[in-house]
gemmi code that builds the backbone of each chain (N, CA, C; Angstrom):
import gemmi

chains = {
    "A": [
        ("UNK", (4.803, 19.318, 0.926), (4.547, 17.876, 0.978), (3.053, 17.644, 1.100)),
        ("UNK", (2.656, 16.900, 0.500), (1.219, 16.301, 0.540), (1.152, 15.071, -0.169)),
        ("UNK", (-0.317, 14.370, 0.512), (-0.483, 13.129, 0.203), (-2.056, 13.252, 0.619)),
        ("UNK", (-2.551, 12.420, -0.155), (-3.941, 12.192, -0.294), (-4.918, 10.744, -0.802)),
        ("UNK", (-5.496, 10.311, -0.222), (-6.015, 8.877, -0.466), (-7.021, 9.101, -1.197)),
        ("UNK", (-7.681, 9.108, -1.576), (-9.454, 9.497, -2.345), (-9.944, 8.283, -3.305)),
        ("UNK", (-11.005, 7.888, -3.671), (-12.089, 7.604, -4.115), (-12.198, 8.278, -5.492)),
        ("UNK", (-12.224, 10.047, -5.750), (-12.737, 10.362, -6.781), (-11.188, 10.899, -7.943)),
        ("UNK", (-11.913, 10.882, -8.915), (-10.462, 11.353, -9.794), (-9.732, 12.531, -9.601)),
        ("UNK", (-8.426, 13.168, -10.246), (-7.672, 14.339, -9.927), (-7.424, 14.441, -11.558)),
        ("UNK", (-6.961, 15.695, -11.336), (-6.461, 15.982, -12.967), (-4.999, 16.431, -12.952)),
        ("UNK", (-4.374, 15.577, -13.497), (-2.584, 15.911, -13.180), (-2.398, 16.994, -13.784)),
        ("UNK", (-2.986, 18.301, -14.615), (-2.278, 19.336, -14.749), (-2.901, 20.248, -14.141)),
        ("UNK", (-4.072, 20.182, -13.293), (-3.930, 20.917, -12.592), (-3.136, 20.612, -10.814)),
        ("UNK", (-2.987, 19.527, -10.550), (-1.914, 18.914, -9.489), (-1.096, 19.705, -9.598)),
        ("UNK", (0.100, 19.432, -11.059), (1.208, 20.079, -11.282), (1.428, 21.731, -11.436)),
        ("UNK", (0.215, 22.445, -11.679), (0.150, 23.768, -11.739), (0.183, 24.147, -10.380)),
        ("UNK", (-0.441, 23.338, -9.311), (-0.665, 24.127, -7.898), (0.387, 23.186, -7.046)),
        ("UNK", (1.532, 22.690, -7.333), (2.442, 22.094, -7.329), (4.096, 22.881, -7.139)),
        ("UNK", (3.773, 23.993, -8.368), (4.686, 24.239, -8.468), (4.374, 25.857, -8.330)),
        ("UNK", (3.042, 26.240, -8.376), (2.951, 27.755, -8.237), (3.357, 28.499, -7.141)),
        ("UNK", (3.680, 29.629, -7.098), (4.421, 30.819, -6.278), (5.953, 30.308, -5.798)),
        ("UNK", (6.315, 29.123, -6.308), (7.658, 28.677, -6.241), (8.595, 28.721, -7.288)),
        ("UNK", (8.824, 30.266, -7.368), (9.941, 30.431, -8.935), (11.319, 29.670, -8.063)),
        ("UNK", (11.733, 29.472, -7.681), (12.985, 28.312, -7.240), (13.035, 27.101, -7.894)),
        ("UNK", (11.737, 26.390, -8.468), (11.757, 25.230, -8.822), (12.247, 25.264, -10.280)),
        ("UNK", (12.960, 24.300, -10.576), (13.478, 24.263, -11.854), (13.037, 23.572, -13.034)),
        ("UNK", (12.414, 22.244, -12.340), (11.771, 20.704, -12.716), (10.979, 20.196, -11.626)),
        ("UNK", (9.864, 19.774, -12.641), (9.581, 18.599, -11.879), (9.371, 17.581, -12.925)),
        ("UNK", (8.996, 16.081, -12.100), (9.239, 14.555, -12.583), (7.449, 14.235, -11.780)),
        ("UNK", (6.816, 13.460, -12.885), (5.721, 12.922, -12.638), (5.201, 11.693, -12.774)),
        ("UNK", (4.983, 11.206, -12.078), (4.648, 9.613, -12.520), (3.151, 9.281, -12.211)),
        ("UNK", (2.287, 8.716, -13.300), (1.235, 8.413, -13.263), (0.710, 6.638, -13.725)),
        ("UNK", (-0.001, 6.492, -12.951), (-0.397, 4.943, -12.863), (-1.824, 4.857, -13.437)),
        ("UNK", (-1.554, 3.881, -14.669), (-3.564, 3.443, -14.934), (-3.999, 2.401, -14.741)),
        ("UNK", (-4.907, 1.941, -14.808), (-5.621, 0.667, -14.925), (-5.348, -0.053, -16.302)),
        ("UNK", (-4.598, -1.185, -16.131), (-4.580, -1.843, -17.600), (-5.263, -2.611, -17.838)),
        ("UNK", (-6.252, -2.910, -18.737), (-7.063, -3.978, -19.499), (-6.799, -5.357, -19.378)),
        ("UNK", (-4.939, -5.619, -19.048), (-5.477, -7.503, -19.327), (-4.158, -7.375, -17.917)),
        ("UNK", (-4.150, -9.124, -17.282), (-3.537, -8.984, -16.550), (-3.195, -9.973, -17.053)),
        ("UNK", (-1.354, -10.703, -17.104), (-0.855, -11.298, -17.830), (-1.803, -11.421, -19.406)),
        ("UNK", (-2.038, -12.857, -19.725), (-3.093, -12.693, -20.902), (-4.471, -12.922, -20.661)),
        ("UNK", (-4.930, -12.149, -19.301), (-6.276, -12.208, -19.141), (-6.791, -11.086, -19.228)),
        ("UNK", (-8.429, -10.693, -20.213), (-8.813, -9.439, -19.747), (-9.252, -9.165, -18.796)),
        ("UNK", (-8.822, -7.933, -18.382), (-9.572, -7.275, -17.091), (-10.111, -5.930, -17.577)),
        ("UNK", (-11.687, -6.029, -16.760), (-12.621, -5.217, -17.001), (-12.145, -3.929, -15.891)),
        ("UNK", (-11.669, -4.178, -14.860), (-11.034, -2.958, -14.062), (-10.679, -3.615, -12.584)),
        ("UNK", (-10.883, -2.895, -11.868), (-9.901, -3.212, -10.283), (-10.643, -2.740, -9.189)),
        ("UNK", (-10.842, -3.196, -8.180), (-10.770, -2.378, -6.969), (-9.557, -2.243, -5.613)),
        ("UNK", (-9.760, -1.459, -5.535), (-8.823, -1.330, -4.167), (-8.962, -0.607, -3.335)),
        ("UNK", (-8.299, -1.726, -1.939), (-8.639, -1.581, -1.016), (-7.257, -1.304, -0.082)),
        ("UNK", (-7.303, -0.253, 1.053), (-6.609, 0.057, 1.894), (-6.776, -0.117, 3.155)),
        ("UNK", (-5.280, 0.509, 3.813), (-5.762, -0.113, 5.671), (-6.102, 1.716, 6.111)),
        ("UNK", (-7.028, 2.143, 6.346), (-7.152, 3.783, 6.825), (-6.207, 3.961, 7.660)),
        ("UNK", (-5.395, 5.047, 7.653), (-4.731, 5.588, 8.991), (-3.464, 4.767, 8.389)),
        ("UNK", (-2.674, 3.818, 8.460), (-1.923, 3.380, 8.423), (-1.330, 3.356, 6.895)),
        ("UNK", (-2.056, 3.281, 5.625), (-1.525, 4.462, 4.194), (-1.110, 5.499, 4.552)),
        ("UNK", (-2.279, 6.414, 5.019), (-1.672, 7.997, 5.241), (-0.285, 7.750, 6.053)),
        ("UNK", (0.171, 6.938, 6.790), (1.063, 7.432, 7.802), (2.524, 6.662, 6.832)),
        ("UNK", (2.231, 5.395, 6.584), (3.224, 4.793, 5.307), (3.569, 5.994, 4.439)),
        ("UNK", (2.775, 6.766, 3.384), (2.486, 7.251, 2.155), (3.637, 8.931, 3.054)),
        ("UNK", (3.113, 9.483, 4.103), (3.823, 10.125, 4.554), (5.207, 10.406, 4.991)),
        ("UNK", (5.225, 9.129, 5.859), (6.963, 8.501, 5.979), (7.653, 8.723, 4.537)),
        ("UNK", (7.342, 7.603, 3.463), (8.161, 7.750, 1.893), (8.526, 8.830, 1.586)),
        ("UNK", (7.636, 10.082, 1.982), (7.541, 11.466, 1.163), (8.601, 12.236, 2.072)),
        ("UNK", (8.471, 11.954, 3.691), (9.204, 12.715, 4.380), (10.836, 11.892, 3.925)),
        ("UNK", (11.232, 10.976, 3.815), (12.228, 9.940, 3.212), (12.745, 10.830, 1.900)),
        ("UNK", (12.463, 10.740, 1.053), (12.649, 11.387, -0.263), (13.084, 12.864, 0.150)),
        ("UNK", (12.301, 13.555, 0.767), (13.279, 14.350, 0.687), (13.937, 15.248, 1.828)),
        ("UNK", (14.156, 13.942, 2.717), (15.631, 13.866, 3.868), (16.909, 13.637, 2.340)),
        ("UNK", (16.408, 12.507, 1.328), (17.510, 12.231, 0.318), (18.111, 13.365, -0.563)),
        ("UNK", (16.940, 14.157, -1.259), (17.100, 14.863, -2.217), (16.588, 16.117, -2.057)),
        ("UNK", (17.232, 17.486, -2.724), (17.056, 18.704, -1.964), (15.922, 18.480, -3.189)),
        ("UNK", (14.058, 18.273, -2.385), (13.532, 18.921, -3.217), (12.582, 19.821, -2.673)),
        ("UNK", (11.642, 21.075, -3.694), (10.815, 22.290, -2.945), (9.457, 21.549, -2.649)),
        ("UNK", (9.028, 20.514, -3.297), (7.662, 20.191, -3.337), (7.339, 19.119, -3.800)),
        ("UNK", (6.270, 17.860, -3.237), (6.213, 16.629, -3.466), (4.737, 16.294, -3.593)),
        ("UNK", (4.522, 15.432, -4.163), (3.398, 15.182, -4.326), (2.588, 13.769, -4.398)),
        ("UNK", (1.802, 13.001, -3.672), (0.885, 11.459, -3.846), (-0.106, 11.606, -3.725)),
        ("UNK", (-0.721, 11.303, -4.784), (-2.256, 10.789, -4.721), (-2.291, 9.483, -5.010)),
        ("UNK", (-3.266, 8.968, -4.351), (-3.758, 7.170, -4.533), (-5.110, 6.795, -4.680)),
        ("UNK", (-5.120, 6.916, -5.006), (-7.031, 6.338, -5.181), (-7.652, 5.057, -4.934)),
        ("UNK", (-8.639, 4.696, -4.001), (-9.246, 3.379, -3.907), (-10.515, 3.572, -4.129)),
        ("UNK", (-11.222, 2.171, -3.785), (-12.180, 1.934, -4.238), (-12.519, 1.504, -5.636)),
        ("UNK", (-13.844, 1.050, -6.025), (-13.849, 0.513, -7.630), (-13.047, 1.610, -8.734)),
        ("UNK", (-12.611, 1.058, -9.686), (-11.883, 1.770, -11.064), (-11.733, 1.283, -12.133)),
        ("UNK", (-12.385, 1.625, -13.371), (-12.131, 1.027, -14.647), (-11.259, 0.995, -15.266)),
        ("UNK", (-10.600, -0.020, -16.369), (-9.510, -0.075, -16.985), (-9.412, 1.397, -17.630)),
        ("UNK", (-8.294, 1.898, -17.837), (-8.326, 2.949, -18.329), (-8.083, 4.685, -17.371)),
        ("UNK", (-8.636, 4.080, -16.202), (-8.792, 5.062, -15.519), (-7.547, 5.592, -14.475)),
        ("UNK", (-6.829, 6.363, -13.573), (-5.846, 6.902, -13.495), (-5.918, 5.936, -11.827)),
        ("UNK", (-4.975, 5.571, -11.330), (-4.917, 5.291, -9.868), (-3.972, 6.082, -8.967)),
        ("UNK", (-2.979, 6.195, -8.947), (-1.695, 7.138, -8.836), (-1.200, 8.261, -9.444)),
        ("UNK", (-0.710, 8.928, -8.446), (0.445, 10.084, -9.099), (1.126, 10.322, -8.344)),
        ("UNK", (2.208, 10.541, -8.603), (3.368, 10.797, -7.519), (4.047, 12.020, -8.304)),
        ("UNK", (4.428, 13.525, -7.728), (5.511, 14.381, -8.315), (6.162, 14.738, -7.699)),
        ("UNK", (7.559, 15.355, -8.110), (8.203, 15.924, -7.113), (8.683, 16.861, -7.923)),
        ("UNK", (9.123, 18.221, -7.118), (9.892, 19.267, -7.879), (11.016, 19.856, -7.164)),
        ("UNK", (11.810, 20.097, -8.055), (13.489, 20.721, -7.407), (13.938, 22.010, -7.932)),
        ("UNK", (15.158, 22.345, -7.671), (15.781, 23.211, -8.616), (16.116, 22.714, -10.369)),
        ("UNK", (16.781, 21.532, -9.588), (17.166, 20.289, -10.690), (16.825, 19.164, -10.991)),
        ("UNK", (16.884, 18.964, -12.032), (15.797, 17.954, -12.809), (16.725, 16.255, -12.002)),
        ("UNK", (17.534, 16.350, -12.008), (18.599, 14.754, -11.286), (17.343, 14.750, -10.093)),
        ("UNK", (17.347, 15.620, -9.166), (16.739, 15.061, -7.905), (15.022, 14.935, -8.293)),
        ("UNK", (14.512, 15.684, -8.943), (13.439, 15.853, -9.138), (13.141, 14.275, -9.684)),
        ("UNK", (13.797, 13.702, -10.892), (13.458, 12.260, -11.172), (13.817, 11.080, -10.316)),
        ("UNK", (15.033, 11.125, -9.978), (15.320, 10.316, -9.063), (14.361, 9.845, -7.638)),
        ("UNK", (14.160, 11.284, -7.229), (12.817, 11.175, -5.640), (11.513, 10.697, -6.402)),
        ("UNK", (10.856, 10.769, -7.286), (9.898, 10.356, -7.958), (10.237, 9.011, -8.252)),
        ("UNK", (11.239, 7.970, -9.142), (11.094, 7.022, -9.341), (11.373, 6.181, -7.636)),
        ("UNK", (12.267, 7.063, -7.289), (11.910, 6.113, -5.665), (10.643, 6.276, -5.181)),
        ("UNK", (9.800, 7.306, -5.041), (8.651, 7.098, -4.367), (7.945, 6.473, -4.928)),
        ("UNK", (7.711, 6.054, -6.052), (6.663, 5.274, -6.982), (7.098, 3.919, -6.485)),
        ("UNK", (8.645, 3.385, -6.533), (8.754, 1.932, -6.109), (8.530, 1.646, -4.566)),
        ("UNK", (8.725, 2.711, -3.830), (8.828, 2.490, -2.274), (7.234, 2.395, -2.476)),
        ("UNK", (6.591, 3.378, -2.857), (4.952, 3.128, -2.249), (4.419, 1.603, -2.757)),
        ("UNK", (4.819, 1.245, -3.787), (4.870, -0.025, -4.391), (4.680, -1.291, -3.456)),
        ("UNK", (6.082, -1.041, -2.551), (5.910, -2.328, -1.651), (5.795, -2.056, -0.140)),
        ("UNK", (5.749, -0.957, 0.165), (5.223, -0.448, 1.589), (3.780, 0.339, 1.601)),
        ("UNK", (3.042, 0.872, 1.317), (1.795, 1.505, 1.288), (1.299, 0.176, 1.347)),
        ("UNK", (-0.196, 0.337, 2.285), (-0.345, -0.966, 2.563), (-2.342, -0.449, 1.367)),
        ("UNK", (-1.804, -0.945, 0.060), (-2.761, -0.963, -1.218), (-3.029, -2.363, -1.134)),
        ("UNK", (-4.474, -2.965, -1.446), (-4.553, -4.046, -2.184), (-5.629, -4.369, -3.477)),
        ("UNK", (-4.998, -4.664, -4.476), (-5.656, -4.374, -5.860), (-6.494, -5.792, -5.720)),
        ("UNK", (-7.520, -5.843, -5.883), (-8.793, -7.236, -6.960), (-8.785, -6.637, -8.221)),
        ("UNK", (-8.234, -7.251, -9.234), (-9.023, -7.332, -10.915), (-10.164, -8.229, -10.682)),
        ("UNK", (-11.217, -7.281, -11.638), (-12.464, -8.038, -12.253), (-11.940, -8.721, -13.723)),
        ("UNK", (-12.335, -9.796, -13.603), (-12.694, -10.447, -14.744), (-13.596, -9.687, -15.369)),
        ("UNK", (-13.575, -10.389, -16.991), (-14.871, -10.356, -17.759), (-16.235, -10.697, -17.564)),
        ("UNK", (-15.663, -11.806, -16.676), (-17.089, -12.461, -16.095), (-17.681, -12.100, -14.754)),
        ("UNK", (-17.005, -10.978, -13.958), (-17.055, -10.216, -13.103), (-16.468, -10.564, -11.856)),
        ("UNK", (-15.991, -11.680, -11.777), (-15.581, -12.153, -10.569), (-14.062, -11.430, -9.929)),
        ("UNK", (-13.706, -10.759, -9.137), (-13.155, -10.660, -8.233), (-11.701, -10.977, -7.868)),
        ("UNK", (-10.268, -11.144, -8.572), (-9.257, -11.659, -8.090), (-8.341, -10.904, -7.401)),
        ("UNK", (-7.457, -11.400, -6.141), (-5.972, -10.854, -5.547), (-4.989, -10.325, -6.184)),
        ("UNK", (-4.771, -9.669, -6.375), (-3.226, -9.398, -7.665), (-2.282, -9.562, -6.356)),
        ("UNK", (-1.562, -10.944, -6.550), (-0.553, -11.243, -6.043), (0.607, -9.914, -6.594)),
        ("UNK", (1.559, -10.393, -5.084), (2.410, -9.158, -5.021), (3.822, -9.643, -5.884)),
        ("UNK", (4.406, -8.942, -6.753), (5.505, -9.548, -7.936), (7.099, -9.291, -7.083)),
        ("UNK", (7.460, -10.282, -7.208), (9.192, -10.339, -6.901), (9.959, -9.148, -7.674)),
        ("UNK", (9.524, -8.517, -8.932), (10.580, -7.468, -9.120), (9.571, -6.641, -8.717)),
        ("UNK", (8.840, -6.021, -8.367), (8.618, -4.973, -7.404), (9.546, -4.936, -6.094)),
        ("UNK", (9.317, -5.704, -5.663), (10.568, -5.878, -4.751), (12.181, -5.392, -4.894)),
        ("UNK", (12.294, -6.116, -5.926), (13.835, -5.642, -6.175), (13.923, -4.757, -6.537)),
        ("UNK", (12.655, -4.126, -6.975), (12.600, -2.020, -7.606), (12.632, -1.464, -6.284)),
        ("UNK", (12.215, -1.797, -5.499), (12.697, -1.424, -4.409), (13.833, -1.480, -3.343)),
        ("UNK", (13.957, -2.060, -3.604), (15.618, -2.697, -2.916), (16.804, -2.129, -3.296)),
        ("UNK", (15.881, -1.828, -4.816), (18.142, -1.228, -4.842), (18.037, 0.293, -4.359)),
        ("UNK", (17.233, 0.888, -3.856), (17.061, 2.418, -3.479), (17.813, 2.154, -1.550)),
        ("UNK", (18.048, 1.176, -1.457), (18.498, 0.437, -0.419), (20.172, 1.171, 0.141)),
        ("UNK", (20.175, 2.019, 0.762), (21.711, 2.415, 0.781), (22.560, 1.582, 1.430)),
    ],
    "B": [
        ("UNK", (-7.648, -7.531, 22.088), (-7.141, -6.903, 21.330), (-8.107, -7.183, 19.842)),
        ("UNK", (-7.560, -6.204, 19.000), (-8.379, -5.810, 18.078), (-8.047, -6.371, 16.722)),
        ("UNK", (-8.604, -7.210, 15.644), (-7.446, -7.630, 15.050), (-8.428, -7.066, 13.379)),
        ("UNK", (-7.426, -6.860, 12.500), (-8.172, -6.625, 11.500), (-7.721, -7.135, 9.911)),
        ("UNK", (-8.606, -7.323, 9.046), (-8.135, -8.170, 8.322), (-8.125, -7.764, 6.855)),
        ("UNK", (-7.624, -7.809, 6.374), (-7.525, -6.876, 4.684), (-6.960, -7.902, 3.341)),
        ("UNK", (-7.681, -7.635, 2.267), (-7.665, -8.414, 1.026), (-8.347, -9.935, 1.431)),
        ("UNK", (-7.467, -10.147, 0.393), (-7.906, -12.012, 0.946), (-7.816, -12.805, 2.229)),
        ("UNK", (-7.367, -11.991, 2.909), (-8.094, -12.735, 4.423), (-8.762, -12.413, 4.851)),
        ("UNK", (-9.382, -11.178, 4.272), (-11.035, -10.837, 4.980), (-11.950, -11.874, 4.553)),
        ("UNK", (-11.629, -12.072, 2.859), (-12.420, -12.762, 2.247), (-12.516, -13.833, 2.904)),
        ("UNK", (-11.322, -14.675, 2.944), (-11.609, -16.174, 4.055), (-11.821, -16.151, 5.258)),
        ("UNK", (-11.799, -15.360, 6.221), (-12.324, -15.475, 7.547), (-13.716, -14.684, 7.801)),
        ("UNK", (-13.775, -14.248, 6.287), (-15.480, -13.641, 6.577), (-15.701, -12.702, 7.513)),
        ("UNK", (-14.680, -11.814, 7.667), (-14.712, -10.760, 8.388), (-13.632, -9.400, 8.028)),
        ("UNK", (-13.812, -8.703, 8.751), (-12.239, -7.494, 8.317), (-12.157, -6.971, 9.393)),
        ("UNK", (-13.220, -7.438, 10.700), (-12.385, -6.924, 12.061), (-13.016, -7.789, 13.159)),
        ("UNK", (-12.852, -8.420, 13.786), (-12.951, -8.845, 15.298), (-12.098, -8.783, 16.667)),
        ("UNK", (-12.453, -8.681, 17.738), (-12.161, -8.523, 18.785), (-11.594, -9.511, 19.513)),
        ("UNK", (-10.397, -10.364, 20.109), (-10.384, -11.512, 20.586), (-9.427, -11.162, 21.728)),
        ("UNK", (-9.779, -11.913, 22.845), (-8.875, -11.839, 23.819), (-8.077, -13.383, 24.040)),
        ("UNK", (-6.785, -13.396, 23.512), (-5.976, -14.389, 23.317), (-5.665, -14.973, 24.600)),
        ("UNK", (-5.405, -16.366, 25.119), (-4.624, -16.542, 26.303), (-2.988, -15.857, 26.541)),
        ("UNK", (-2.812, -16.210, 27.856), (-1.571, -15.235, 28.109), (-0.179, -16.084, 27.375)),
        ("UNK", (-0.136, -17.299, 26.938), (0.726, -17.413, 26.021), (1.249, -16.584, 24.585)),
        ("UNK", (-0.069, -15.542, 24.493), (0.272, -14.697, 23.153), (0.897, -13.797, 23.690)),
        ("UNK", (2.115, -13.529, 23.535), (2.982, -12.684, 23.759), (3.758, -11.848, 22.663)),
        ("UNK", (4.162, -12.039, 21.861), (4.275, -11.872, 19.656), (3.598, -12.122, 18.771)),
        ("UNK", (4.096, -11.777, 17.979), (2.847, -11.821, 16.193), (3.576, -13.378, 16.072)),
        ("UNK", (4.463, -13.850, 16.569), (4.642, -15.225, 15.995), (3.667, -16.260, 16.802)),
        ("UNK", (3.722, -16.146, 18.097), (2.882, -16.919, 19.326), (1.142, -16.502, 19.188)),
        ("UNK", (1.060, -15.318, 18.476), (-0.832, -14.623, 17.537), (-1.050, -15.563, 17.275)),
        ("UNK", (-0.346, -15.271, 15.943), (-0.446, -16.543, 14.755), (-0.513, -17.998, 14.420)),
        ("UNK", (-0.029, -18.181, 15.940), (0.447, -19.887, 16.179), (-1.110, -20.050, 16.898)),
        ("UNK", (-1.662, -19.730, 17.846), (-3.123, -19.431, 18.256), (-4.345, -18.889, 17.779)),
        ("UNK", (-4.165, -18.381, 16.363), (-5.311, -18.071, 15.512), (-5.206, -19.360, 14.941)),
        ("UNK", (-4.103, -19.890, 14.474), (-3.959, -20.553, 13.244), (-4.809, -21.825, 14.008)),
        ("UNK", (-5.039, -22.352, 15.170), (-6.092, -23.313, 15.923), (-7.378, -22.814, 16.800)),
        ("UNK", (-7.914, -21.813, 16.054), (-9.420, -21.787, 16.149), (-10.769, -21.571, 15.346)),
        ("UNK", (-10.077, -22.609, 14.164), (-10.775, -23.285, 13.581), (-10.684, -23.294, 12.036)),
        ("UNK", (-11.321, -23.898, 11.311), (-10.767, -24.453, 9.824), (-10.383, -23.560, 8.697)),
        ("UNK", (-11.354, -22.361, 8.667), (-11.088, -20.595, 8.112), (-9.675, -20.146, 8.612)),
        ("UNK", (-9.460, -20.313, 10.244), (-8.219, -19.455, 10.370), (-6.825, -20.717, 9.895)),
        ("UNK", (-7.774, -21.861, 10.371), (-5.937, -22.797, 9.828), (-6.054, -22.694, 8.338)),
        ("UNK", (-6.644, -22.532, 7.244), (-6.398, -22.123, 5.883), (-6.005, -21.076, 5.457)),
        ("UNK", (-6.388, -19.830, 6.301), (-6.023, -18.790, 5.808), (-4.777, -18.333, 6.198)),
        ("UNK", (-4.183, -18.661, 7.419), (-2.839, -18.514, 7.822), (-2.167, -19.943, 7.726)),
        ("UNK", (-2.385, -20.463, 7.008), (-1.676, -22.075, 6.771), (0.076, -21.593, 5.841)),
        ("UNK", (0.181, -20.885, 5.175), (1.354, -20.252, 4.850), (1.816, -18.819, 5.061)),
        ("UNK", (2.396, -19.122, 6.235), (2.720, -17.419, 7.009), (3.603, -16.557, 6.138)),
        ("UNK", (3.988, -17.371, 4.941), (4.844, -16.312, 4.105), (4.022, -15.236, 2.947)),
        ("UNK", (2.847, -16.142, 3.394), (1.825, -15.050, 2.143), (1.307, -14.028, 3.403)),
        ("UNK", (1.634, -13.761, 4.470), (1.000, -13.035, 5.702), (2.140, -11.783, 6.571)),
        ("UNK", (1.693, -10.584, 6.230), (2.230, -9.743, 6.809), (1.331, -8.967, 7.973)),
        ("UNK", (2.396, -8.461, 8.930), (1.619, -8.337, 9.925), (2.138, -6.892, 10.478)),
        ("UNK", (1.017, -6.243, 11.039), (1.092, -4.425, 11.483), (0.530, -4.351, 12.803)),
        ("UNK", (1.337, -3.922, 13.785), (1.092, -3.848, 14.891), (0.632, -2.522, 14.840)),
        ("UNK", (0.170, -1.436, 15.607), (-0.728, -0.393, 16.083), (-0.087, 0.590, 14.837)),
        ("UNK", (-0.953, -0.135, 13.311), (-0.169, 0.536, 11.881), (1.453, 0.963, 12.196)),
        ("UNK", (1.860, -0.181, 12.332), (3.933, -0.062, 12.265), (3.943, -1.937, 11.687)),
        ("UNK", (4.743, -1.978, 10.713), (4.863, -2.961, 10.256), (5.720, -3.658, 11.273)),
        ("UNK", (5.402, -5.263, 11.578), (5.695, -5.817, 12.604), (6.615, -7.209, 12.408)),
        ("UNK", (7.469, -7.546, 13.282), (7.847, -8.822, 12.831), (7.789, -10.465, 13.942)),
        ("UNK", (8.169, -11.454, 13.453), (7.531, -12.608, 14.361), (7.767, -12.140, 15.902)),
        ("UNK", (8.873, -11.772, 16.373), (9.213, -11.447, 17.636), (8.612, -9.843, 18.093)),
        ("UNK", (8.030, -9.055, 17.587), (7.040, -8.092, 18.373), (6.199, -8.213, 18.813)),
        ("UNK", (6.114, -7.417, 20.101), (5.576, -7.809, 21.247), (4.286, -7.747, 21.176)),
        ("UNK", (3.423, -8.242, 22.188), (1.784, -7.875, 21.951), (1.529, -7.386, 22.917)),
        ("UNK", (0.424, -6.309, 23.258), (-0.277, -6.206, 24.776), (-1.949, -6.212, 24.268)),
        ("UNK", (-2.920, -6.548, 25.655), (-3.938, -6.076, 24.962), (-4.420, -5.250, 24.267)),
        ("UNK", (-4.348, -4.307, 24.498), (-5.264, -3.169, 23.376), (-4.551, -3.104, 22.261)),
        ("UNK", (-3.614, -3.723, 21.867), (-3.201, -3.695, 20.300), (-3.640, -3.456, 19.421)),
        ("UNK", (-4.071, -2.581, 18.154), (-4.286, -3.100, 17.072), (-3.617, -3.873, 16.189)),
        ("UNK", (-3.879, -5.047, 15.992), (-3.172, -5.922, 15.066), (-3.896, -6.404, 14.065)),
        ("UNK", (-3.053, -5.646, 12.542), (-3.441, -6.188, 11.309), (-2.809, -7.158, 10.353)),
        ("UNK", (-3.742, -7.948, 9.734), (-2.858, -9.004, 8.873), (-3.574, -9.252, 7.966)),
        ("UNK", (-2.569, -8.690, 6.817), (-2.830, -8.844, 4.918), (-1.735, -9.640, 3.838)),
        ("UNK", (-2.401, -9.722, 3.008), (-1.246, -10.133, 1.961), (-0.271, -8.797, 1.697)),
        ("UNK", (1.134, -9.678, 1.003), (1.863, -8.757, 0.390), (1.243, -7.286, -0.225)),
        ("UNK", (1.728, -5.726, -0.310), (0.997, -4.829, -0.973), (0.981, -5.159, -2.026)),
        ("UNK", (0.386, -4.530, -2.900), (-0.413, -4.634, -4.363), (-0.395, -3.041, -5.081)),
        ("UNK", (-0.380, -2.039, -4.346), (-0.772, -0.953, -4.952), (0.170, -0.154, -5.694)),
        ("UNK", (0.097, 0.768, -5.859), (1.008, 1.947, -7.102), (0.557, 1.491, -8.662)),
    ],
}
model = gemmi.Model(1)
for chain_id, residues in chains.items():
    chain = gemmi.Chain(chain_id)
    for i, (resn, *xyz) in enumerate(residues, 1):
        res = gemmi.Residue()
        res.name, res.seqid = resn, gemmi.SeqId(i, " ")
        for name, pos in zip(("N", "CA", "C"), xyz):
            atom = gemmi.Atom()
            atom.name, atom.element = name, gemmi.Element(name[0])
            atom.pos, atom.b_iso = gemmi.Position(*pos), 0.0
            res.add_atom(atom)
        chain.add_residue(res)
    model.add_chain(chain)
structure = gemmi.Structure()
structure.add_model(model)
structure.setup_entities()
């Protein structure tokens, strides 16, 4: 299990190589990666910053991971999050997980991607074109992506 | 107690952490809130709709009826945003 907050970029194949190495048990893993998109509804955006609460991510981001896999038998998990400024284009997230079997391996991954979603305490500003600064309000189906993982 | 402030309510109260020692009526994040929200025109705008306002007691997500003591850390942000 690991989790990590950072500032600077990661490279998901090497994540996934030291992820899954000296663990011939694993069968699959499931990866999910997050970028920066260019327009927000039909506005462009030049990129994002974000901002976190210290201490209280790591301990959120930890809980999810220890959660996932109380659920699902898996060997190895994986979050990175990144804050601070980021250009469109550029990577913010990754979440992996690996199993014997590929069912748990996707399943604990698309839950941790929606749980960190609405519990990790992230908050995104898009830049405008014109540079200014906005909230990315938080969306009602994020929510319900989360909810149905709800037993 | 310690209170700290993240996203857009840093932005409107022009801060992201101050120190305040509440009267002894603050006893919950609901009775906080009801006493920030009257000391002065920044805090009654920025907590003027408590549904855009979530609140974290010593980093544990908190609700109107949790308790307060002094040394608390107590944080309050908008809904998350991240992934």
């Amino acid at each position: 299990m690991s989790v990590r907050v950072q500032e600077v970029d990661f490279d998901p194949g090497r994540e996934l190589d030291r992820l899954t190495r000296e663990n011939t048990g694993i069968g699959g893993v499931t990866s999910f990666i997050g970028l920066v998109r260019d327009m927000a509804g039909d506005q462009p955006v030049s990129g994002m910053t974000l901002e976190h609460y210290p201490g209280m991510t790591e301990k959120m981001l930890e809980r999810i991971e220890a959660e996932a896999h109380e659920r699902w038998p898996l060997d190895a998990s994986l979050i990175i999050h990144r804050v601070g400024p980021l250009e469109a284009g550029d990577r913010i997230v990754m979440v992996a997980t690996a199993s014997a079997h590929r069912q748990a391996a996707f399943e604990s991954c698309h839950f941790l991607i929606d749980w960190l979603k609405t519990k990790a305490p992230f908050w995104k500003a898009e830049r405008t074109s014109e540079g200014q600064e906005l909230w990315v309000e938080a969306r009602e189906s994020d929510e319900e992506a989360s909810e149905r993982w709800n037993r | 107690m310690k209170l700290l402030y993240f996203a857009w309510l840093k932005n409107k109260l022009g801060a992201d952490s101050e120190e305040v020692a509440p009267p002894e009526e603050v006893v919950d994040v609901a009775s906080l809130l009801e006493w920030l929200h009257n000391q002065g025109p920044a805090y009654a705008e920025a907590l003027g709709d408590r549904r855009r306002i979530r609140v974290a007691v010593n980093q544990e997500y908190a609700r109107p009826d949790t308790p307060l003591s002094q040394g608390d850390e107590v944080a309050l942000f908008p809904p998350v945003t991240g992934g």
